[in-house]
N, CA and C atoms as a LAMMPS dump frame, in Angstrom:
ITEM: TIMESTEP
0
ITEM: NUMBER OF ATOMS
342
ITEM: BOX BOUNDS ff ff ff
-5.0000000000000000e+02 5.0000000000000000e+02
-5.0000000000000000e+02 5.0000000000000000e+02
-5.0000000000000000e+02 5.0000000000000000e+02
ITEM: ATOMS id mol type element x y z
1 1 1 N 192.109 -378.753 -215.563
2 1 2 C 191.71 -377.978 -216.701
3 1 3 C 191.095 -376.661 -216.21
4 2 1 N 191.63 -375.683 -216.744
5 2 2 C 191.045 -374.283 -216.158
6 2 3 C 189.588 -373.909 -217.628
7 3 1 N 188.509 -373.415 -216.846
8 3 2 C 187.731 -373.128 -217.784
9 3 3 C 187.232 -371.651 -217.206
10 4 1 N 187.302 -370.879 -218.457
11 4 2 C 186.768 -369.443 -218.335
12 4 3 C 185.219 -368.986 -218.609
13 5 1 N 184.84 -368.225 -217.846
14 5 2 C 183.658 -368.318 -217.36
15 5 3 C 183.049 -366.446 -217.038
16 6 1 N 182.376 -365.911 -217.41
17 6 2 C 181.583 -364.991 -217.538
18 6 3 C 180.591 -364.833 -216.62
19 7 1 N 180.243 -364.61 -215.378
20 7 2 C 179.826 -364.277 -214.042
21 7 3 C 178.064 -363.746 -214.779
22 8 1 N 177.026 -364.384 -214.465
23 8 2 C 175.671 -363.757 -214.794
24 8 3 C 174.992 -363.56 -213.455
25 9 1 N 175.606 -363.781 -212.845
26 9 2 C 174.574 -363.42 -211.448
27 9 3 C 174.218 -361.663 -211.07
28 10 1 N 174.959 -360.815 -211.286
29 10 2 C 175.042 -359.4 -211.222
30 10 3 C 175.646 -358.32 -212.29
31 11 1 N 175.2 -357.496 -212.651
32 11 2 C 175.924 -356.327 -213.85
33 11 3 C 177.251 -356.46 -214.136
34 12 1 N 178.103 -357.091 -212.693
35 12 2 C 179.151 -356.493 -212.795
36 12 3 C 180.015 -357.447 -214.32
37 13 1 N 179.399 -358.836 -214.155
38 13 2 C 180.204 -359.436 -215.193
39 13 3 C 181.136 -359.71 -215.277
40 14 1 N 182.17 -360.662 -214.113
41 14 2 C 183.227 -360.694 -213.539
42 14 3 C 183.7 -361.759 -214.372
43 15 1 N 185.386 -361.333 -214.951
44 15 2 C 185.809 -362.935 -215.619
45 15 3 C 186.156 -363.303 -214.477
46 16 1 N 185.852 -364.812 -214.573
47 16 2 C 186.486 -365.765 -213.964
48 16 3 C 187.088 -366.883 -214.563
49 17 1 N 187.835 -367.893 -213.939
50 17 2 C 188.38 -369.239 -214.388
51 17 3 C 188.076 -370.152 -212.811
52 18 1 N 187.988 -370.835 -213.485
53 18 2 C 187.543 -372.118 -212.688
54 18 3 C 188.477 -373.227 -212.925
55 19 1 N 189.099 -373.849 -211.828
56 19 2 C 190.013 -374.749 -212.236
57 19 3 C 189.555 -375.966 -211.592
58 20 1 N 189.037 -376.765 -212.43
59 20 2 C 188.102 -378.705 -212.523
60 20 3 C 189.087 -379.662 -213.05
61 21 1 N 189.116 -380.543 -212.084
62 21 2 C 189.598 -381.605 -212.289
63 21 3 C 188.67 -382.733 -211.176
64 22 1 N 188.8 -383.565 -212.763
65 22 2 C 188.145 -384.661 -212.542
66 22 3 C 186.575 -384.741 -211.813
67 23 1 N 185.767 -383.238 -212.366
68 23 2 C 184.094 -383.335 -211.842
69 23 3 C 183.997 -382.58 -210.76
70 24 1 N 185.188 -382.057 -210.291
71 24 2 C 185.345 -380.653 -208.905
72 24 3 C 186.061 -379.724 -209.302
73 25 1 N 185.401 -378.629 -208.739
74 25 2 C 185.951 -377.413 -209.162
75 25 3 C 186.843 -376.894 -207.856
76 26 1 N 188.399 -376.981 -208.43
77 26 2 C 189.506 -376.692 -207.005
78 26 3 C 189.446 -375.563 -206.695
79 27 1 N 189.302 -374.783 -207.69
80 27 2 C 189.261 -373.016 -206.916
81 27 3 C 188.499 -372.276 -208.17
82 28 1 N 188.275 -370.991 -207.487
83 28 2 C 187.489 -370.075 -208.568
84 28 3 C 188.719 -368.971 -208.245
85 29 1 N 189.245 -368.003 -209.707
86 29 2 C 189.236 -367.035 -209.287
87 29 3 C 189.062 -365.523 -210.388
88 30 1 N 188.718 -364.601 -210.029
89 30 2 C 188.131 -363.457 -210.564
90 30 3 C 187.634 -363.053 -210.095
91 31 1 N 186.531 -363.692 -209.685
92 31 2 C 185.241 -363.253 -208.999
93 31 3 C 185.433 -361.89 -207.966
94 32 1 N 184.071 -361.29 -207.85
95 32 2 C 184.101 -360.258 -206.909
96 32 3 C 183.214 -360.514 -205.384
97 33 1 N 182.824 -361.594 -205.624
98 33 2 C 181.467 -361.689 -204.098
99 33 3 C 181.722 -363.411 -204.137
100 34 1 N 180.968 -363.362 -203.172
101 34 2 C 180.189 -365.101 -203.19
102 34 3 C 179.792 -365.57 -203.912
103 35 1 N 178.214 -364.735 -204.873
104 35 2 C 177.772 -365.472 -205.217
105 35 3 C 178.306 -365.756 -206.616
106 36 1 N 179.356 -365.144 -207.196
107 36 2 C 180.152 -365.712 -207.977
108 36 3 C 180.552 -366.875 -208.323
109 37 1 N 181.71 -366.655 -206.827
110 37 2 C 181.939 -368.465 -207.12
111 37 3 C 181.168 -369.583 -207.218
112 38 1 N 180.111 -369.358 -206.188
113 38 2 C 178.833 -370.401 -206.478
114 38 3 C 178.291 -370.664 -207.816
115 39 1 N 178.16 -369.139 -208.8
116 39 2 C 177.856 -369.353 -209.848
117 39 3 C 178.603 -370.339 -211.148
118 40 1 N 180.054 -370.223 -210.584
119 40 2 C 181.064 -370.748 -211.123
120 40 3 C 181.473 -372.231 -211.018
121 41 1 N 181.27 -372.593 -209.855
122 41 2 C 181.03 -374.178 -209.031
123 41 3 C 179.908 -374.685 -210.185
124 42 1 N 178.853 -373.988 -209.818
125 42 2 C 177.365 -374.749 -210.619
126 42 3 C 177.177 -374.942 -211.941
127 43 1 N 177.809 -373.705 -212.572
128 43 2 C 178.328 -373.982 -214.471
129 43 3 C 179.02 -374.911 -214.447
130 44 1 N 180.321 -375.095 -213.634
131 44 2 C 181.352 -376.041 -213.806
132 44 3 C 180.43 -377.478 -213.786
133 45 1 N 180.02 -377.832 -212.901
134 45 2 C 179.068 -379.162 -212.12
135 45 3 C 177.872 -379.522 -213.134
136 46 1 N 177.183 -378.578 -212.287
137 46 2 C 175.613 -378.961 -212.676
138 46 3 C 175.146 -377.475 -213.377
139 47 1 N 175.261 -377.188 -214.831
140 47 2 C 174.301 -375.806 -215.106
141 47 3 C 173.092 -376.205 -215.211
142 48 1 N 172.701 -374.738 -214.707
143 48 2 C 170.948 -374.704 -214.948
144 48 3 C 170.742 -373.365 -214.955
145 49 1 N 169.709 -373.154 -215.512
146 49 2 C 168.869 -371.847 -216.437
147 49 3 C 167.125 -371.791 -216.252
148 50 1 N 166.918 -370.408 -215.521
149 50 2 C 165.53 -370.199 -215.792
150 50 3 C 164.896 -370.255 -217.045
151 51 1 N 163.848 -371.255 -217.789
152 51 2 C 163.246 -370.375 -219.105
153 51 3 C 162.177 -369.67 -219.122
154 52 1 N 162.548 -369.199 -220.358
155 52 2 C 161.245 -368.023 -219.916
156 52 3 C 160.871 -368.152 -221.903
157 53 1 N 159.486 -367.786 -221.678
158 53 2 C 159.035 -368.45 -223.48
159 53 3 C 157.286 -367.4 -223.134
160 54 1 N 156.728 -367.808 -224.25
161 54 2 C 155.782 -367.982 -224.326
162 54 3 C 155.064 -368.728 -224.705
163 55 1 N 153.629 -368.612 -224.556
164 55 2 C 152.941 -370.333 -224.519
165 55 3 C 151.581 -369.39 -225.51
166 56 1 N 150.824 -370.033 -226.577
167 56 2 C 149.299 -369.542 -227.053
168 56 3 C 148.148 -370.138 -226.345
169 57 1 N 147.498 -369.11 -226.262
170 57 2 C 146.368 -369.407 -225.025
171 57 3 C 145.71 -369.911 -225.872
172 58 1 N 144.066 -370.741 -225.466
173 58 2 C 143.09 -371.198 -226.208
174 58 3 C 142.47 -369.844 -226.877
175 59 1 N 142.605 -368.606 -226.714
176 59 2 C 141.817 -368.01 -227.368
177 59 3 C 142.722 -367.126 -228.35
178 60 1 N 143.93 -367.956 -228.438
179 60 2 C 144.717 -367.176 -229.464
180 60 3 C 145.99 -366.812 -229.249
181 61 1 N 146.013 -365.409 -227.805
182 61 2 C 146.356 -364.714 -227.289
183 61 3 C 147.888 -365.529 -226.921
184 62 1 N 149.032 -365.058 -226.777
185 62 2 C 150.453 -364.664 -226.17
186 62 3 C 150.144 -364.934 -225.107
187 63 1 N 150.916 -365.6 -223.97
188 63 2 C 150.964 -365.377 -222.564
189 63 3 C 152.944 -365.608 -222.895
190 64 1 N 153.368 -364.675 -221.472
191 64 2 C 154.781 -364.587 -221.234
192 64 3 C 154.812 -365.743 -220.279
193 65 1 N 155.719 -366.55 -219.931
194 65 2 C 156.066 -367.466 -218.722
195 65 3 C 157.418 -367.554 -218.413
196 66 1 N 157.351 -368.548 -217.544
197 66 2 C 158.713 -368.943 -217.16
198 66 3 C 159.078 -369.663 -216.105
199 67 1 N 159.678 -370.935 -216.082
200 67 2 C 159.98 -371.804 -214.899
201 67 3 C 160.079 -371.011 -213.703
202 68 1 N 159.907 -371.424 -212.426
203 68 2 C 159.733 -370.769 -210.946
204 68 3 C 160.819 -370.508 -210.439
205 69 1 N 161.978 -371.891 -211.11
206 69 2 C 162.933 -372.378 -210.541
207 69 3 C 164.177 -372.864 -211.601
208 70 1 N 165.262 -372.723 -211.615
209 70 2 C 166.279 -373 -212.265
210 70 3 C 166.108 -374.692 -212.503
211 71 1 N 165.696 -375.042 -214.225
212 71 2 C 166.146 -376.467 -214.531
213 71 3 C 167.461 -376.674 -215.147
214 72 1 N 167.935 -377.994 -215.247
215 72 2 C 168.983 -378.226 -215.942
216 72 3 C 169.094 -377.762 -217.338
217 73 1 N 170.462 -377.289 -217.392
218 73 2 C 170.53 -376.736 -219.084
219 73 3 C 170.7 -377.57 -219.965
220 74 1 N 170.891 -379.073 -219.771
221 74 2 C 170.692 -379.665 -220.76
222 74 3 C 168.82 -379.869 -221.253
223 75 1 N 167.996 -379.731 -220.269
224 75 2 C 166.516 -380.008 -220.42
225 75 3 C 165.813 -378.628 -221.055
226 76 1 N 166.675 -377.877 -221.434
227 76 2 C 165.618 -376.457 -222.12
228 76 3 C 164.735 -376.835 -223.198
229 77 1 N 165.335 -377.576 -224.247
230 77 2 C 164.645 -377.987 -225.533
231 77 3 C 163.428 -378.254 -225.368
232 78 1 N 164.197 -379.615 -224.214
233 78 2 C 162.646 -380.66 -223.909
234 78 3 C 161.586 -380.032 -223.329
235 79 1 N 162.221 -378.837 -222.452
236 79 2 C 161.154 -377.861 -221.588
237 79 3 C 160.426 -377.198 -222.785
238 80 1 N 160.905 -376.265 -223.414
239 80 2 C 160.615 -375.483 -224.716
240 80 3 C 159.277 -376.588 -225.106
241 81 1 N 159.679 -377.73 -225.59
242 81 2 C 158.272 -378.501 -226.061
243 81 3 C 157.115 -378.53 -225.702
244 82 1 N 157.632 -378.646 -224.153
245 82 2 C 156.442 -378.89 -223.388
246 82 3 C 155.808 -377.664 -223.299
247 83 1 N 156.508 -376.534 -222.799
248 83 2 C 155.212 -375.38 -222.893
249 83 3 C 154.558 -375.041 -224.106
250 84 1 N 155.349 -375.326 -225.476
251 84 2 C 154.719 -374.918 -226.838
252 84 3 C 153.727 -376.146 -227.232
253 85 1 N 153.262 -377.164 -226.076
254 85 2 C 152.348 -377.771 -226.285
255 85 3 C 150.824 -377.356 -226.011
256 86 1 N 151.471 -376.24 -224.387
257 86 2 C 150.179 -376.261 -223.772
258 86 3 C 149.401 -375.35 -224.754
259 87 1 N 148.182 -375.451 -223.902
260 87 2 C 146.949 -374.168 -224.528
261 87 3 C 145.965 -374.084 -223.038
262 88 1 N 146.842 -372.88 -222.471
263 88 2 C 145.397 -372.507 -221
264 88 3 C 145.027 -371.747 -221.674
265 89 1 N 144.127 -371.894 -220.639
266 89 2 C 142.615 -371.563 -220.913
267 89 3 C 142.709 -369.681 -219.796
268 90 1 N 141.761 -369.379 -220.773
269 90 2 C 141.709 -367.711 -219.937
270 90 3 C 140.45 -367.871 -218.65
271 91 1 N 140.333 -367.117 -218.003
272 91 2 C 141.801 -365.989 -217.422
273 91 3 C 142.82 -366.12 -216.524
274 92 1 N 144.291 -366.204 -216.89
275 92 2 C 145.351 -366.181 -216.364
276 92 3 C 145.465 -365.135 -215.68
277 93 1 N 146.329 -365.11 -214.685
278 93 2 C 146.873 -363.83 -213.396
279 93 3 C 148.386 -364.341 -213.434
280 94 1 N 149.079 -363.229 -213.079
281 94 2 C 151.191 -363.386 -212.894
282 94 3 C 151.032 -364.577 -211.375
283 95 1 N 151.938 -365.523 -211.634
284 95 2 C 152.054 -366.387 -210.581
285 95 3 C 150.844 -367.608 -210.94
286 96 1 N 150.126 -367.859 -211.822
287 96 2 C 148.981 -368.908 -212.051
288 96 3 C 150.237 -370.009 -212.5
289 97 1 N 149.706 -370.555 -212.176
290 97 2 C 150.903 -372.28 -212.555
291 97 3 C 150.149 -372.384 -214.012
292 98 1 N 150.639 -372.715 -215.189
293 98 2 C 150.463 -372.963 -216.605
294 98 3 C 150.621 -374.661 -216.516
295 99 1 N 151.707 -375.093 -216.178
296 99 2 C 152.479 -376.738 -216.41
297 99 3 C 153.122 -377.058 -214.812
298 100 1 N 152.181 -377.765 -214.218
299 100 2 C 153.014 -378.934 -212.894
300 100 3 C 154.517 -379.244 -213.314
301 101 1 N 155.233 -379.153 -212.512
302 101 2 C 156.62 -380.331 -212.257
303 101 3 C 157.177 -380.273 -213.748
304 102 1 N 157.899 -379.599 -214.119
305 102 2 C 158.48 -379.605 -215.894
306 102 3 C 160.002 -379.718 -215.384
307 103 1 N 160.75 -380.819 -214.885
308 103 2 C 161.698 -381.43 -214.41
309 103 3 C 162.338 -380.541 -212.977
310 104 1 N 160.88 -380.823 -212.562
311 104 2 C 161.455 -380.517 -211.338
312 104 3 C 160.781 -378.679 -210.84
313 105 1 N 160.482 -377.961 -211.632
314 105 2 C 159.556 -376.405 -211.577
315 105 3 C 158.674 -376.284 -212.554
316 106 1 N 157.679 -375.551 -211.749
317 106 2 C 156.59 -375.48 -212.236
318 106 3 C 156.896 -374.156 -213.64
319 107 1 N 155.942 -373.937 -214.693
320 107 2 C 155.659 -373.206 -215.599
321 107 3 C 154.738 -372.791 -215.428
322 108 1 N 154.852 -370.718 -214.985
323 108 2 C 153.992 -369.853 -214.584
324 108 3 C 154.115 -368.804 -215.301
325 109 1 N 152.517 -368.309 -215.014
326 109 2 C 152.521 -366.857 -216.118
327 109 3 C 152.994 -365.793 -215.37
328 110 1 N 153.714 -365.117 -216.265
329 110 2 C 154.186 -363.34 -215.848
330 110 3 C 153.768 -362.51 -216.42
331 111 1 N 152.398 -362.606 -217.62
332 111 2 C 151.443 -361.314 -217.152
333 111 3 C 150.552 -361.688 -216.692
334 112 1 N 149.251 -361.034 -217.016
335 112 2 C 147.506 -361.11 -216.748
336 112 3 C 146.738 -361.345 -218.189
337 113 1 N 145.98 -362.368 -218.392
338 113 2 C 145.31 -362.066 -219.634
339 113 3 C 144.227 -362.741 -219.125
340 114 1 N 143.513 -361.624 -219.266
341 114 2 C 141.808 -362.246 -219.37
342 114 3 C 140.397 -362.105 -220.114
């Protein structure tokens, strides 16, 4: 089965097709670099997606975040929950861990609020 595929790793936005059979991906082609095809392998296989959200601090306030690390794209929702549970506490700095281990990466702030 060939599946077509839209390249997010760089501007350039390369179509590709990916041709999977049976849970492996036999070849990529479009692509312009490496990390293309890799990108193309890993949609095909296993996708995963940085999130990025915001969370309300205890004193009200917006904080921006976002996993450290690429989780599975089926777990965004469940991720989504979990940060719209928390409430830190001020004062946050960019890089403060918000949420331990949220399947596998941590949930950190990307501004400053204090």
């Amino acid at each position: 089965m060939d599946r077509k595929l839209t390249c997010i790793v760089c501007p350039l936005g390369c179509s590709m097709v990916a041709e999977v059979e049976n849970g492996k991906v036999l070849s990529v082609s479009g692509n312009t670099c490496p990390r293309g095809k890799a990108y193309a392998e890993s949609e095909c296989i296993n996708p995963q997606r940085v999130v990025t959200s915001t969370v309300r601090c205890q004193d009200g306030s917006m904080l921006s975040v976002k996993t450290d690390r690429a989780i599975p794209k089926e777990k965004m929702a469940e991720c989504m929950e979990i940060i719209a549970s928390a409430r830190p506490q001020l004062p946050i700095f960019v890089g403060d861990v918000i949420i331990k281990d949220v399947f596998g990466s941590d949930i950190i702030a990307t501004q400053n609020r204090s």
